[in-house]
C-alpha distance (Angstrom), angle and dihedral (degrees) to the residues before:
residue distance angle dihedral
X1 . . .
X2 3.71 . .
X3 3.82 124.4 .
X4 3.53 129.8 -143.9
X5 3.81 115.5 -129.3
X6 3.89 115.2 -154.8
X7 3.78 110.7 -148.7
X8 3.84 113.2 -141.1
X9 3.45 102.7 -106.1
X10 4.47 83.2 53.5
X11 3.95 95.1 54.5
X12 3.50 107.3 114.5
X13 3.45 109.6 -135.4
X14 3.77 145.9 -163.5
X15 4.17 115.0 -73.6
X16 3.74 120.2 -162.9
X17 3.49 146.4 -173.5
X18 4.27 124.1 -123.4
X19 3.76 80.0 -97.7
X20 3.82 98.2 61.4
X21 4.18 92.0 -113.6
X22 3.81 116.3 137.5
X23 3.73 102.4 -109.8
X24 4.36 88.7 174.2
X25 3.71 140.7 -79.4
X26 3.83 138.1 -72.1
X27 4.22 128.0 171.8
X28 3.62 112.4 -91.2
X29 4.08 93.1 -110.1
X30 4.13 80.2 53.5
X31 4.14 89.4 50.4
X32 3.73 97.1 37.7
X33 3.68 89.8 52.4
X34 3.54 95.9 42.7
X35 3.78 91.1 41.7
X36 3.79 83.2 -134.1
X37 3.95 115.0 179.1
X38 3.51 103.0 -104.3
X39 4.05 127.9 174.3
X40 3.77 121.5 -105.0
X41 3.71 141.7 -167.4
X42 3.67 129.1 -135.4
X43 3.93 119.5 -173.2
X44 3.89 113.3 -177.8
X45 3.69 107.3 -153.5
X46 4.19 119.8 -156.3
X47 3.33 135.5 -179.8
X48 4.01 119.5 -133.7
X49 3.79 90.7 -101.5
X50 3.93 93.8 55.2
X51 3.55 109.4 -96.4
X52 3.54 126.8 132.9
X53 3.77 120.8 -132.5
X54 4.10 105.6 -134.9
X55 3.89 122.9 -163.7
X56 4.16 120.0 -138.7
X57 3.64 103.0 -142.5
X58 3.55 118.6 -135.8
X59 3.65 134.7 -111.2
X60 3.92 93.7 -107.4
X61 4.06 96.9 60.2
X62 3.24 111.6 124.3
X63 3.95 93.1 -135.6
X64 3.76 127.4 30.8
X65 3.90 93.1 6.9
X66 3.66 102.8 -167.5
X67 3.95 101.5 20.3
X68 4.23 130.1 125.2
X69 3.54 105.5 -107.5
X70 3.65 110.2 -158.6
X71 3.75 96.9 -161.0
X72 3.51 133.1 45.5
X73 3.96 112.6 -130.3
X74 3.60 139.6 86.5
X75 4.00 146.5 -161.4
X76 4.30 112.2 -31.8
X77 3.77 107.3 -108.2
X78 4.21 116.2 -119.8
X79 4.12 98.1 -84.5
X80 3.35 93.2 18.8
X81 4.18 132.7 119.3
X82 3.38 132.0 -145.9
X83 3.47 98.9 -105.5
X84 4.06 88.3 44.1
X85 3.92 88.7 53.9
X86 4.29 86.2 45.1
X87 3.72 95.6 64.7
X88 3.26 100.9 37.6
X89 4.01 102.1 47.8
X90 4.40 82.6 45.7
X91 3.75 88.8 55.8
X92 3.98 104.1 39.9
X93 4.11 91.1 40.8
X94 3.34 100.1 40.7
X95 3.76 111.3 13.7
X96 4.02 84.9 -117.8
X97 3.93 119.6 146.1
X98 3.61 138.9 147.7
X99 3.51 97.4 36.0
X100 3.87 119.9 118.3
X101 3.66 114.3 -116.4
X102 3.80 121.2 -155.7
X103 3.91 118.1 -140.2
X104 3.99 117.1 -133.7
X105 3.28 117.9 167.3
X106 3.34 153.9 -48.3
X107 3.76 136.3 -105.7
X108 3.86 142.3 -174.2
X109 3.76 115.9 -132.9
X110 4.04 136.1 -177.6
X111 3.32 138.3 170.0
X112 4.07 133.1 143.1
X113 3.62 88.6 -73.7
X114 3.41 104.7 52.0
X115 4.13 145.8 -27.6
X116 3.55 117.6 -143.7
X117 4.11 148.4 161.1
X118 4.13 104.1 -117.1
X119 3.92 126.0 -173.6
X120 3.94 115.7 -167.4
X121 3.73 127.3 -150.8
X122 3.84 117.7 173.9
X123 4.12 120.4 -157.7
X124 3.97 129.6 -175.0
X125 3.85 111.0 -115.9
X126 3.74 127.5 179.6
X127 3.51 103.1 160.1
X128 3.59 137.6 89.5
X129 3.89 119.8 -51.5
X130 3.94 122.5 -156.0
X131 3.84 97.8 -158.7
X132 4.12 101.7 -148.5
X133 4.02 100.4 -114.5
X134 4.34 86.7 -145.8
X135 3.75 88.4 57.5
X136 3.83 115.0 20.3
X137 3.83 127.5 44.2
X138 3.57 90.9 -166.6
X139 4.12 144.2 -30.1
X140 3.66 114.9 -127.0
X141 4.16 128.0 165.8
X142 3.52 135.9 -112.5
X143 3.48 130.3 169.2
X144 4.40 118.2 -113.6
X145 3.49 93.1 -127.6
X146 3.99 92.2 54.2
X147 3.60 95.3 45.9
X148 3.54 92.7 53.4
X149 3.71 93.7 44.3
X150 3.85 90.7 58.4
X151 4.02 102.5 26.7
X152 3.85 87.4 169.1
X153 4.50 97.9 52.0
X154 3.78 87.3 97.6
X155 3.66 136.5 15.6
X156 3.97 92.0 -109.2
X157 4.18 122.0 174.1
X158 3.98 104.9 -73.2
X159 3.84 82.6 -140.7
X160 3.81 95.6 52.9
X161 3.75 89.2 45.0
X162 3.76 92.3 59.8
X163 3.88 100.2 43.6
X164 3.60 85.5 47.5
X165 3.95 88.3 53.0
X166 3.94 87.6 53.4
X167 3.64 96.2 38.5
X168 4.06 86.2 56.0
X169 4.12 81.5 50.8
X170 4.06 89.8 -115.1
X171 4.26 94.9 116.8
């Protein structure tokens, strides 16, 4: 039996409308190009004693190469819900699984780059995490309170910025 492997750039991924309503599906080169508004998870990962665990992209990602992301998650796959798209994007980033995540809200955000449909859970993790070497170049911590003191000490994710903002109740 042979298995088809769908590169990421072929995953067909969740298209909405400015409303949040699934309007179909496209591959993420077909979104990205299209800037299509897509929907998005963003898990914010602490440890007990308040820090936040923040992912360096790598070189390869298709948007923001480079950039602190200070949530693990990613685009919600065709068929997929948010909560689906949560678990999974915790455990292939990060190695993280079997930890409860608590939903928060959700959020519309645009820029050139992108415009998308986020929802944002946040879970306490003080175990091991297993960084995924295609994805993340390495996880270091920071505290909240310090990254939004100094928005501009590292090039972090301008969509992680601002649902960290209005997680921290300042948008």
């Amino acid at each position: 039996m042979s298995v088809a492997v769908t590169t990421s750039s072929e995953e067909q991924v969740v298209i909405v409308d400015d409303e949040n309503n699934v309007i179909g599906s496209a591959s993420r080169s077909e979104m990205r190009a299209g800037r299509m508004c897509h929907r998005a998870v963003f898990v914010y990962v602490t440890t007990s004693d308040g820090e936040l665990l923040i992912q360096e992209r790598t070189m390869s990602k298709d948007v923001w190469p480079g950039a602190y992301d200070l949530a693990a998650g990613g685009v919600v796959d065709a068929g997929e819900s948010y909560d689906e798209a949560a678990v999974r994007e915790l455990e292939e980033e990060m190695g993280i699984s079997g930890v409860p995540l608590k939903d928060k809200f959700h959020f519309y955000y645009q820029d050139e780059n992108c415009q998308l449909w986020g929802k944002v859970y946040t879970c306490v993790w003080d175990g091991v995490v297993t960084p995924q070497p295609e994805e993340v170049a390495q996880v270091i911590r920071e505290r909240p309170e310090q990254i939004l003191a100094n928005p501009e000490h590292r090039p972090y994710t301008p969509d992680t910025l601002m649902a960290l903002r209005k997680l921290q109740g300042l948008e």
